[in-house]
C-alpha positions as CSV (number, residue, x, y, z in Angstrom):
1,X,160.6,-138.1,-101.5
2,X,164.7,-139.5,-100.7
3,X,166.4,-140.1,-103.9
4,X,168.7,-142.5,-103.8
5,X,171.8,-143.0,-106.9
6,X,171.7,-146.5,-108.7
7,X,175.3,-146.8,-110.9
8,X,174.2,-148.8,-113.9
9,X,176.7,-149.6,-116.9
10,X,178.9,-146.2,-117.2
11,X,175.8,-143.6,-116.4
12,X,174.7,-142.4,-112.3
13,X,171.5,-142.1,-112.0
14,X,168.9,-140.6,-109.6
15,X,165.3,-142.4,-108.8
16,X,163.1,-142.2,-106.1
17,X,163.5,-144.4,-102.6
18,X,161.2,-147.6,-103.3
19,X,161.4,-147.8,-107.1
20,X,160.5,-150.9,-108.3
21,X,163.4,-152.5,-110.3
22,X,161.2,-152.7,-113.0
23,X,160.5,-149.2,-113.3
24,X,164.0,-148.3,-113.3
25,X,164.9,-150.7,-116.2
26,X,161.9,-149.7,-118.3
27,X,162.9,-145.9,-118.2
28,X,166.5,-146.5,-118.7
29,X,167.0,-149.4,-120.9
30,X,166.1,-149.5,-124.8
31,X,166.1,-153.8,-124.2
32,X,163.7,-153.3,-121.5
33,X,161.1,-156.2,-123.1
34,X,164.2,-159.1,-123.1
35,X,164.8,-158.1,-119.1
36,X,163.2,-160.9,-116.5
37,X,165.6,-160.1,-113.7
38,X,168.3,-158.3,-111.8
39,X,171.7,-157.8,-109.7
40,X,171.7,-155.3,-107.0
41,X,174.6,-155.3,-105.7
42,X,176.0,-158.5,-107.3
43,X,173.1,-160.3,-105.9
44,X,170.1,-161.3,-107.9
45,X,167.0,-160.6,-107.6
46,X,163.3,-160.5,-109.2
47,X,161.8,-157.1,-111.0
48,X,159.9,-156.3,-108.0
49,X,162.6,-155.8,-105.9
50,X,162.5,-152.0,-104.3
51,X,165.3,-150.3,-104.5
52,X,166.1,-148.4,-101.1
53,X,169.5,-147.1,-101.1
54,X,172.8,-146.3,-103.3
55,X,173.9,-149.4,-105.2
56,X,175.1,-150.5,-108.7
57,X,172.4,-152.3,-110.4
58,X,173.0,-154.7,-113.5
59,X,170.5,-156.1,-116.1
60,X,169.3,-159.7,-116.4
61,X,168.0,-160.9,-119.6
62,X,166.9,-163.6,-121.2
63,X,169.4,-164.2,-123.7
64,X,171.9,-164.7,-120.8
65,X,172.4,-168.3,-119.0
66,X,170.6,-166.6,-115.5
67,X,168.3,-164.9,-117.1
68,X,166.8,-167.8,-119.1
69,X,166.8,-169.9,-116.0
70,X,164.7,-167.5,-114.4
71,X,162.5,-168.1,-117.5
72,X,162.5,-171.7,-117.2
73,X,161.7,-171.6,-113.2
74,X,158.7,-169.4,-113.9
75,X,157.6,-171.6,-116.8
76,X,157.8,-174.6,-114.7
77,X,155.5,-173.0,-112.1
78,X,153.1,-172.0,-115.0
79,X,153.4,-175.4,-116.3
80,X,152.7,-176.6,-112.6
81,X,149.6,-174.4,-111.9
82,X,148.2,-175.4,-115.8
83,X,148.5,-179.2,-114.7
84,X,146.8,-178.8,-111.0
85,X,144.0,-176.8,-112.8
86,X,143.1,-179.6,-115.3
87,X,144.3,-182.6,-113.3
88,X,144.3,-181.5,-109.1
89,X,145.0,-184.8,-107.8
90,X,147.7,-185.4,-110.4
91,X,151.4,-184.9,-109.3
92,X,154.2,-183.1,-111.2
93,X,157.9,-184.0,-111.6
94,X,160.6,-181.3,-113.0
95,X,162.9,-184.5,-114.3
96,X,165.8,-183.0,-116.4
97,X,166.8,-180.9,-119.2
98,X,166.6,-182.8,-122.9
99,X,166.7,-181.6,-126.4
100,X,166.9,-178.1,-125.8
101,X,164.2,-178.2,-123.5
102,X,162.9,-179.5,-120.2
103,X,161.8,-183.1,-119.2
104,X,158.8,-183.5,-117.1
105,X,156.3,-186.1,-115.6
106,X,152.6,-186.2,-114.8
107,X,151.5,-189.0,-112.6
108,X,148.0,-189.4,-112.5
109,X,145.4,-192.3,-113.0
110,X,145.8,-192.7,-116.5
111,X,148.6,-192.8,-118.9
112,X,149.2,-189.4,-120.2
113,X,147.9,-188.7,-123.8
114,X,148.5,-186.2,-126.7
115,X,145.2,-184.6,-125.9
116,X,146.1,-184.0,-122.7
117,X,149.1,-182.4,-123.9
118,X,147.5,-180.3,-125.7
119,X,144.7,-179.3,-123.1
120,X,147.6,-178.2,-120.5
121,X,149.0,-176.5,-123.3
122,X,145.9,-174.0,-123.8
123,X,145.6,-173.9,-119.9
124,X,149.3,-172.8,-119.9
125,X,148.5,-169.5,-122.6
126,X,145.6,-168.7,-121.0
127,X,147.5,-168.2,-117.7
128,X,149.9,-166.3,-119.9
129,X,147.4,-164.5,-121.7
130,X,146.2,-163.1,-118.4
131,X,149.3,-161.6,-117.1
132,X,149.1,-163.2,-113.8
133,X,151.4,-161.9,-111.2
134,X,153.9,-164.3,-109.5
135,X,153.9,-163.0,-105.7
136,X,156.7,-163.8,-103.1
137,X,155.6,-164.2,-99.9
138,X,157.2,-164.9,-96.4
139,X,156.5,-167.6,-94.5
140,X,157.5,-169.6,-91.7
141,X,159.0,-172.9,-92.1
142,X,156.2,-174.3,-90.0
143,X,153.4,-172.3,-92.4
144,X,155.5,-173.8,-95.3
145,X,154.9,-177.1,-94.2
146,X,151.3,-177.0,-93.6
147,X,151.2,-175.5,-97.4
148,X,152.7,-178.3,-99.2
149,X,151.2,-181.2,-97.0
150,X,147.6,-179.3,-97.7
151,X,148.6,-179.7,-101.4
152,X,150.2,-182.9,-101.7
153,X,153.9,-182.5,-101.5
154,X,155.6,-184.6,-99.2
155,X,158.8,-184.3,-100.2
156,X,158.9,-180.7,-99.7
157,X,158.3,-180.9,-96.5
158,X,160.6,-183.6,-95.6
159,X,163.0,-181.3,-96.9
160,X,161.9,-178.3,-94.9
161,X,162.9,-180.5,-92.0
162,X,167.0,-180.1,-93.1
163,X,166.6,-176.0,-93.4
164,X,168.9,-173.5,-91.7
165,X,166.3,-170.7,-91.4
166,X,163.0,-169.7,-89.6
167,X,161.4,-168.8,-92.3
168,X,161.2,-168.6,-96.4
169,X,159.8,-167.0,-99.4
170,X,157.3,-169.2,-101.5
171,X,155.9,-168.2,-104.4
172,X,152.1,-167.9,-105.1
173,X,150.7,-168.0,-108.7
174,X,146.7,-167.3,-108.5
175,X,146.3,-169.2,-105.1
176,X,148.8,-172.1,-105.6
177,X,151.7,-171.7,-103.8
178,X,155.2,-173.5,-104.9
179,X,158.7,-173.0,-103.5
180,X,162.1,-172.7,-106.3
181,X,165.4,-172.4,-105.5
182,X,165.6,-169.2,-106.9
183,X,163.7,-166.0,-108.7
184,X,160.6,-166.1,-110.8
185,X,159.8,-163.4,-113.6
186,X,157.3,-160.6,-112.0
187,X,154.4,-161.5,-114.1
188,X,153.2,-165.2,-116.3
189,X,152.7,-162.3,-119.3
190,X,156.8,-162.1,-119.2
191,X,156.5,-165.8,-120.6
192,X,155.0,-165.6,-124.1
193,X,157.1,-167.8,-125.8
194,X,157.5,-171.5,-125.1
195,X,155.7,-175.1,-126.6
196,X,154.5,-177.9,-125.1
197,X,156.1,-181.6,-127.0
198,X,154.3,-184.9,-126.3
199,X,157.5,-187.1,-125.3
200,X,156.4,-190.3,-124.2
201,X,156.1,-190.8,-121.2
202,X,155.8,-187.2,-120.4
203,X,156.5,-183.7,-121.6
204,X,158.9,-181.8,-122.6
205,X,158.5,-177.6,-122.3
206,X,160.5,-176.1,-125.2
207,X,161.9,-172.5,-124.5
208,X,163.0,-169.2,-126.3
209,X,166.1,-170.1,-128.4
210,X,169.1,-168.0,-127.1
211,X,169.9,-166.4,-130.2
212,X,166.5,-165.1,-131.3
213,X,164.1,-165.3,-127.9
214,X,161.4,-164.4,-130.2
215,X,161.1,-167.9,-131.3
216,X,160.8,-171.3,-129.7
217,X,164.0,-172.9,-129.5
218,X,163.9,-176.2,-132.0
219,X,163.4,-179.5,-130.6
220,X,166.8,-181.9,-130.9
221,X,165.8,-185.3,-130.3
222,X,168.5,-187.1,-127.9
223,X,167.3,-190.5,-127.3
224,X,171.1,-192.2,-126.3
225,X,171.2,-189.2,-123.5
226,X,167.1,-189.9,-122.7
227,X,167.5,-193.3,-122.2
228,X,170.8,-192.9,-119.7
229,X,168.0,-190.4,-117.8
230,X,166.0,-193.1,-117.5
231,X,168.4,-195.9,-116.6
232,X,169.9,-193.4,-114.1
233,X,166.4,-192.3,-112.7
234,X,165.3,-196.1,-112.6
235,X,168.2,-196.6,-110.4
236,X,167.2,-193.9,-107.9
237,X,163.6,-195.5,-107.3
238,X,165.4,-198.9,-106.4
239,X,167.9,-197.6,-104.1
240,X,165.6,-195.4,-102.8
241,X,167.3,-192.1,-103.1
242,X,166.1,-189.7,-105.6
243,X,165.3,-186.8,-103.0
244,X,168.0,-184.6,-101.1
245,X,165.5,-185.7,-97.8
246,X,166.2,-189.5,-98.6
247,X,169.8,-189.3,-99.0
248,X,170.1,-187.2,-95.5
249,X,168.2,-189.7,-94.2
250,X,170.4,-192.6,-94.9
251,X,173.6,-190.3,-94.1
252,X,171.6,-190.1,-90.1
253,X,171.2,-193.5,-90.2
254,X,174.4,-194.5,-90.4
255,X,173.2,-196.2,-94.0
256,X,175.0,-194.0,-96.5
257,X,178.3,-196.5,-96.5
258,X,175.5,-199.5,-98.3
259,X,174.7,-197.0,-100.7
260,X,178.3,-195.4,-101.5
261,X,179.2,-199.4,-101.9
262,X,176.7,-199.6,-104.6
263,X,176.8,-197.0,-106.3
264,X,180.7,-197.4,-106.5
265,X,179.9,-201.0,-107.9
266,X,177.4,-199.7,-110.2
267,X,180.5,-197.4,-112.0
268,X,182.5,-200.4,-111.8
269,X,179.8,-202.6,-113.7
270,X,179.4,-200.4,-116.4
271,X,182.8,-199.4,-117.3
272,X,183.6,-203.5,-117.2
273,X,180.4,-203.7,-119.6
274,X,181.9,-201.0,-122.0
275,X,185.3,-203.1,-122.0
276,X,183.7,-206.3,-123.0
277,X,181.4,-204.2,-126.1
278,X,185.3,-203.4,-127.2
279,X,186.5,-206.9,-126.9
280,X,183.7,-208.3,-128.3
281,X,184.7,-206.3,-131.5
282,X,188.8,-206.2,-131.0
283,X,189.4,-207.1,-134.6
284,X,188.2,-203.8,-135.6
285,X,188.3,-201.2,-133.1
286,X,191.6,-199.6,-133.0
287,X,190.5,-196.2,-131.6
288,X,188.6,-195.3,-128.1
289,X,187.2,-191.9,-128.1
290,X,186.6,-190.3,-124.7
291,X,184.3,-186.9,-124.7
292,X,182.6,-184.8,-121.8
293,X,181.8,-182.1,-120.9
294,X,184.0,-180.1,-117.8
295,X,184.6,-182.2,-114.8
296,X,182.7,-185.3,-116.0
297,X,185.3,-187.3,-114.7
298,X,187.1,-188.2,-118.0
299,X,190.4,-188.8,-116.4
300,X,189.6,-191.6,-114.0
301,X,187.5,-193.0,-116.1
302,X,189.9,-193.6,-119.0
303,X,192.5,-194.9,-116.3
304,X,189.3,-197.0,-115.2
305,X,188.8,-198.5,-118.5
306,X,192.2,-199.2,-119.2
307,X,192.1,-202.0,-116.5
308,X,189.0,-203.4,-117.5
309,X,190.8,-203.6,-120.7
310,X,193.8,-205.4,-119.6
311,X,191.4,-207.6,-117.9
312,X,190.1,-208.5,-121.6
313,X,193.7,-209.0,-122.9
314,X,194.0,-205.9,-124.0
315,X,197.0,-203.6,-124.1
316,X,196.0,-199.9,-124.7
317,X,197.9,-196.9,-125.2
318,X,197.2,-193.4,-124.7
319,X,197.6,-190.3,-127.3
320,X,197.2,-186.7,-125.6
321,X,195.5,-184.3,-128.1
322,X,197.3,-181.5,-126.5
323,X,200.2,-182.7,-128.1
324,X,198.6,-181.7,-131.5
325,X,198.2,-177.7,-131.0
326,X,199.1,-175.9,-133.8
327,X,201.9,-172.8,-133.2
328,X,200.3,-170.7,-131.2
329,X,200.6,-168.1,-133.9
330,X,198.3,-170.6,-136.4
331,X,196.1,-170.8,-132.9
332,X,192.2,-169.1,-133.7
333,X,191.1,-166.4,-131.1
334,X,188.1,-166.2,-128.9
335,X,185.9,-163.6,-128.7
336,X,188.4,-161.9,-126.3
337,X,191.3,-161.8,-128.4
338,X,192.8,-164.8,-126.3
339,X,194.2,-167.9,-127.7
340,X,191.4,-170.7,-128.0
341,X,193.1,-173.8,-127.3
342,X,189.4,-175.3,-127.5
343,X,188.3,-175.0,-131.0
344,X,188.9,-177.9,-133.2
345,X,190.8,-175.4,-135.6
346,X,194.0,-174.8,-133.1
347,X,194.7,-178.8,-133.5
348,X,197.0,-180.4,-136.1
349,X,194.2,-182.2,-138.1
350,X,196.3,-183.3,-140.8
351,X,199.3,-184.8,-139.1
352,X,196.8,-186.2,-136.2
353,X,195.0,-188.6,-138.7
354,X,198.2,-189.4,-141.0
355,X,199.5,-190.8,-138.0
356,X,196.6,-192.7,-136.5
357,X,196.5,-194.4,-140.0
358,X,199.7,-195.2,-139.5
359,X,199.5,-196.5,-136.4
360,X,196.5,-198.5,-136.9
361,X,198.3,-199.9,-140.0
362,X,201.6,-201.3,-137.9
363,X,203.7,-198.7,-138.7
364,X,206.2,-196.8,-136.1
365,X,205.7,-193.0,-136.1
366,X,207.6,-190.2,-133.7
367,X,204.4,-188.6,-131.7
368,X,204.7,-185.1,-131.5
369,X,205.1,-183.1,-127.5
370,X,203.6,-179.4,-127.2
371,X,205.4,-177.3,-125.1
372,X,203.1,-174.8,-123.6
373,X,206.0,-172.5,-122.6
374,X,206.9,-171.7,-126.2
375,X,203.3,-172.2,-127.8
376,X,205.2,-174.4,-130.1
377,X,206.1,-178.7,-130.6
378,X,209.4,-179.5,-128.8
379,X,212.2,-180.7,-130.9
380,X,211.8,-184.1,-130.0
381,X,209.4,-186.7,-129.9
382,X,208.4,-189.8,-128.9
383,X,208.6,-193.4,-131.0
384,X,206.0,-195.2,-131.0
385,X,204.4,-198.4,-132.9
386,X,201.4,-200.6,-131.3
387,X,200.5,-204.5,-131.8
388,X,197.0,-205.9,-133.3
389,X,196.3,-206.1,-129.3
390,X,196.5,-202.2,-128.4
391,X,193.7,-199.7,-129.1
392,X,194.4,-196.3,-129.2
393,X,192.8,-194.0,-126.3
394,X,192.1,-190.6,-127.1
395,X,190.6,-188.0,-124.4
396,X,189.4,-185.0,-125.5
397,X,186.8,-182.6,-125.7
398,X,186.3,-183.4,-129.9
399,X,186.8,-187.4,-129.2
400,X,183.0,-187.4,-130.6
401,X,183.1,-184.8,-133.7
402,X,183.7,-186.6,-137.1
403,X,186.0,-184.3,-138.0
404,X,188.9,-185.4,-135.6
405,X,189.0,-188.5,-136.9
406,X,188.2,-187.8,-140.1
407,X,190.1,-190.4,-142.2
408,X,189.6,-192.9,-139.9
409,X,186.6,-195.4,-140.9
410,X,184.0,-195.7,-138.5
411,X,183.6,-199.1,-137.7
412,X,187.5,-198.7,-136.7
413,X,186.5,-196.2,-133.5
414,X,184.7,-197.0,-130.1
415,X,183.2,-193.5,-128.9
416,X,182.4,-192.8,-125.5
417,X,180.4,-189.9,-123.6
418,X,180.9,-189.5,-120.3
419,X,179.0,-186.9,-118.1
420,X,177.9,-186.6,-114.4
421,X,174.2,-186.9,-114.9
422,X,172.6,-186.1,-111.5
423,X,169.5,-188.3,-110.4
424,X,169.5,-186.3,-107.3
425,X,166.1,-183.6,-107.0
426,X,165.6,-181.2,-104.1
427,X,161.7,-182.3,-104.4
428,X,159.5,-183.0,-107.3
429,X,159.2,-179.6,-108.8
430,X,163.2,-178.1,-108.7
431,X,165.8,-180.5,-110.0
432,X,169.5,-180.2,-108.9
433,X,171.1,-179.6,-112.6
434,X,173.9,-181.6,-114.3
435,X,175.7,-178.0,-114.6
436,X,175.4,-177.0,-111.0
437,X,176.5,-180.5,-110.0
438,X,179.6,-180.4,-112.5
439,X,180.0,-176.6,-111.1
440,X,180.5,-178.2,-107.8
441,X,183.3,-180.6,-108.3
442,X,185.2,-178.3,-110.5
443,X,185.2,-175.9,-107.7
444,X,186.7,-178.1,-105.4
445,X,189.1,-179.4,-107.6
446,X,190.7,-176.3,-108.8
447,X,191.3,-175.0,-105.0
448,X,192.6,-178.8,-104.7
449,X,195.0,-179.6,-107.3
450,X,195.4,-175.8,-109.5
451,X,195.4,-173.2,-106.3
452,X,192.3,-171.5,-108.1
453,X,189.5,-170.0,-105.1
454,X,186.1,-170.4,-106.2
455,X,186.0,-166.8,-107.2
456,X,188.3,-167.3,-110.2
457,X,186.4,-170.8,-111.6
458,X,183.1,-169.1,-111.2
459,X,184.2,-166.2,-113.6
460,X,185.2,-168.9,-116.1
461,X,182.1,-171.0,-116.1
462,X,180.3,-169.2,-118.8
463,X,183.2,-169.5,-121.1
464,X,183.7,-173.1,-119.9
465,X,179.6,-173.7,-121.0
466,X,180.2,-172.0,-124.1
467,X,182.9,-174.2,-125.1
468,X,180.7,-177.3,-124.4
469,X,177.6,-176.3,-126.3
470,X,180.0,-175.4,-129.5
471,X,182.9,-178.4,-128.8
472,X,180.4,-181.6,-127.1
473,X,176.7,-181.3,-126.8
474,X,176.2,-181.0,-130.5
475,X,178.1,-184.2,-130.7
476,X,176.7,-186.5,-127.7
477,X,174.3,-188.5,-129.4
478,X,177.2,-189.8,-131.7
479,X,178.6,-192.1,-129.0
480,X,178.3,-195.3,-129.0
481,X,177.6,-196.0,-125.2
482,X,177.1,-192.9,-122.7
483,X,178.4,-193.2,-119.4
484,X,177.3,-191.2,-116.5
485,X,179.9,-190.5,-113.9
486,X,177.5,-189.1,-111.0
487,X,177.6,-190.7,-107.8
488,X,174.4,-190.0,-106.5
489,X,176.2,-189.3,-102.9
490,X,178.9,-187.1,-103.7
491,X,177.1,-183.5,-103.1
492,X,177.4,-185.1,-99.5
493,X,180.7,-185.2,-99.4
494,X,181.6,-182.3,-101.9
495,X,179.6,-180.1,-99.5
496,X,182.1,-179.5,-96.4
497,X,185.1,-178.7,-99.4
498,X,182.6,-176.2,-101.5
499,X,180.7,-174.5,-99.0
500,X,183.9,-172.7,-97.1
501,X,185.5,-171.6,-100.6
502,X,181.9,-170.3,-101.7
503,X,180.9,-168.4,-98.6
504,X,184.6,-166.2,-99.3
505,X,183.0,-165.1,-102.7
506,X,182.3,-161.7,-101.4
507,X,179.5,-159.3,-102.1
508,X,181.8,-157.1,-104.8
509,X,182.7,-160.1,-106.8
510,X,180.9,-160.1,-110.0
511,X,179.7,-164.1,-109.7
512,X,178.6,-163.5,-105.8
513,X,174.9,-164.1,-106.9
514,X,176.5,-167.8,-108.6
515,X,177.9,-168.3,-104.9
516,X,174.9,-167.5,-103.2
517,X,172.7,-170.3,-105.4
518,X,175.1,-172.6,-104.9
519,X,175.3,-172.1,-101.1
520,X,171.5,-172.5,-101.0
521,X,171.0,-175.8,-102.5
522,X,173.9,-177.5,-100.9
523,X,172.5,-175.7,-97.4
524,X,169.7,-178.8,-97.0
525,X,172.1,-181.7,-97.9
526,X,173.7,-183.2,-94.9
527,X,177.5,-183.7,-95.1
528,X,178.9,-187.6,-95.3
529,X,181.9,-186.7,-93.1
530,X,183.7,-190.3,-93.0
531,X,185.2,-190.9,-96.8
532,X,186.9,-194.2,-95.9
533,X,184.3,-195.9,-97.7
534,X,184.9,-194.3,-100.9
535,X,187.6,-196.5,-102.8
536,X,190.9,-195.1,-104.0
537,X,189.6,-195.5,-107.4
538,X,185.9,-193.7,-107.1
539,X,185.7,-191.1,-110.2
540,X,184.9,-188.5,-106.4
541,X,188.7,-189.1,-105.6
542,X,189.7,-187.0,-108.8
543,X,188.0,-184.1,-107.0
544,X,188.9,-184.1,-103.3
545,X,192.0,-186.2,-103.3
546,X,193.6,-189.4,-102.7
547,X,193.3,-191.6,-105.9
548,X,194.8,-194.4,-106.5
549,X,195.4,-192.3,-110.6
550,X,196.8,-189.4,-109.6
């Protein structure tokens, strides 16, 4: 038999032509039972992948942000096959992630119940319990369509009608075949640890918590961020655009300019609602605190509010926290060694609320100015003292922790989350996440406005999510109002600036299997190639160009 040599972390080694990937791990890696997946050559791939010739080969486990998506993709499928075994004529949608877990719908006849619950739950072991294989098999488009309409899933195939290739791989789980926009686990016995949570009116599928997979993550109720889902998804249904398919649709129709007119008037709406909460209450809100996560839109939104603002008779002023970094010597390191501007710890607590007090209280105070050349405050600030008519605005990743504002009372601060929310599914059963959505704009941003190629903010994205589940989530059901910035258009117009700076991530870049996801979800959304319909002040124009803000 050909050997072939697989490179994988320092060590060469030889195995047989055709090895499954599986194989290889289980002989070579003591953590073989926490691997679900795998990069070949950068690119990922299931456990059943063959390897055929030389390449460098990397593990994919489920403590890593891939590998427990590849977890949650196979336990959606399981969770899928449990409900069309119970309840065939019932249908199944994958709505969004919530609580530490993931958010899903059954429609059927009757509301659904606890005991149901429960019954897909056992349905759901069972399937585990019998360490069912998930097989992936080619098809052609045509094939693929005949699939889905036999089993009742017509938005699938009126997305099949937008994709570039001949043919595709579904997935087929004990006869029921399903399509994801990505890998499955190799076998359902891969998937022993999850729970099933009544969460009126649907579901929500709990997962392995990161830092011990062994155990179910814990359920965090979020019922601010839940009810935004619902506002936001509510929304979809009336405009009719909660499918990829509808919104390509409207964008060959010639109809996409109605719906880039409302949504834009939607944004407006809310933002001038969140202005009149803060008037309504002007006698005792001195501070606005602005929070999100990356690329939310925070900066046009805040310019945003400040109009509606003035348009209440207020006159607000802005306070950068970046102004407040300690020395860079008094500045806590990351796991890397480098400077982490982004803990709580590197800003000037103390001096931050002594002068917000003093502010708040009439009194004139020198603002301090960070020079990021010297890691250190420049000599000189800037005098500042603010009437009974002129909140504070403060954006910043910490706007929502306590601790910030510490000796400032409550009822004196206004806090805001702000995140871009996609209502936007590629059909019922895979869901477009907020991340990837987020991951899209930021892209096209940094090659805009900081000369950064997709490469370079692809290799920062895990830090960039790390940051946000220890600086923001933990936080986000301490605002006062949540605001979602997504536009439910914008991947149409994102898509011609993203999809030339992800196709030069090439195959010896360490994030070309990030590229390559990316590349196949926006692959069926049609561009919106005329942007003269998007105002000057759309939260969009902070990404590809041409605010009124900036």
């Amino acid at each position: 038999m050909k050997t072939v040599n697989v490179k994988f972390g320092n060590k060469n080694y030889e195995c047989t032509e055709g090895t499954r990937l599986m194989d290889f791990f289980k002989e070579n890696d003591q953590s073989y039972d926490m691997i679900i997946a795998g990069l070949v050559d950068n690119k990922l791939v299931d456990l059943n992948y063959r390897i055929h010739r030389d390449c460098t080969v990397k593990a994919v486990d489920i403590r890593s942000e891939e590998g427990m998506k590849v977890y949650r993709r196979s336990m959606s499928f399981v969770f899928i096959k449990a409900v069309h075994e119970i309840y065939p004529h019932a249908r199944v949608t994958i709505e969004h992630s919530l609580g530490k877990g993931l958010y899903c719908e059954i429609h059927k006849e009757r509301s659904l119940t606890r005991g149901d619950v429960e019954l897909i739950k056992q349905k759901m072991q069972e399937i585990v319990s019998k360490n069912l294989p998930f097989e992936r098999i080619k098809v052609s488009i045509e094939e693929a369509a005949d699939i889905f309409n036999r089993q009742g899933q017509p938005e699938k195939v009126k997305l099949l009608k937008y994709s570039t290739e001949d043919r595709m791989y579904l997935y087929r789980l004990d006869g029921y075949c399903d399509y994801f926009y990505g890998i499955l686990a190799p076998y359902t016995g891969y998937l022993k640890v999850f729970d099933l949570k009544f969460y009126l009116p649907g579901v929500i599928i709990l997962f392995p918590d990161v830092s011990d997979p062994q155990k179910v993550a814990q359920f965090v109720d979020q019922h601010k961020l839940a009810a935004i889902y619902q506002e936001t998804e509510k929304w979809g249904r009336i405009m009719k655009v909660d499918y990829v398919s509808s919104l390509n649709e409207l964008v060959e129709s010639g109809d996409i300019k109605e719906i880039i007119r409302i949504a834009e008037a939607l944004h407006e709406k809310k933002i001038a609602q969140i202005a009149d909460m803060i008037n309504k209450n002007r006698d005792n809100v001195r501070l606005i605190l602005i929070a999100g996560p990356s690329s939310s839109g925070k900066t046009t939104f805040a310019q945003r509010l400040y109009i509606q603002l003035r348009v209440n008779g207020l006159r607000p002023i802005s306070i950068s926290l970046d102004d407040y970094f300690l020395p860079s010597e008094k500045v806590p390191r990351d796991e890397d060694g480098k400077y982490d501007f982004e803990d709580i710890e590197a800003l000037d607590l103390e001096l931050f609320n002594e002068q917000l007090t003093q502010l708040i209280q009439g009194e004139e105070v020198i603002l301090p100015k960070y020079d990021f050349t010297i890691g250190a405050r420049a000599p000189q600030g800037r005098r500042v003292k603010i009437d009974a008519d002129q909140p504070v605005i403060i954006e910043g990743i910490h706007g929502l922790n306590e601790r910030l504002t510490a000796a400032i009372p409550k009822d004196r601060k206004f806090k805001i989350y702000i995140s871009a929310l996609t209502q936007l599914n590629l059909d019922d059963h895979n869901r477009i996440p907020t991340t990837d959505s987020r991951l899209v704009r930021r892209i096209v941003r940094d090659y805009m406005f900081r000369a950064t190629d997709a490469e370079k903010t692809l290799e920062m994205w895990n830090s960039v999510r790390r940051g946000e589940e220890k600086n923001i989530f933990p936080y986000q059901e301490e605002a006062d109002v949540m605001f979602n910035s997504a536009l439910v258009y914008e991947l149409g117009v994102l898509k011609k600036y993203a999809e030339p700076l992800l196709a030069k991530v090439e195959r010896s870049s360490s994030v070309f299997y990030m590229a390559q996801y990316l590349l196949d979800i926006l692959s069926y959304i049609k561009p919106i190639e005329d942007e003269q319909d998007i105002p000057a002040n759309s939260i969009l124009r902070e990404f590809i160009g041409n605010s009124c803000f900036f």
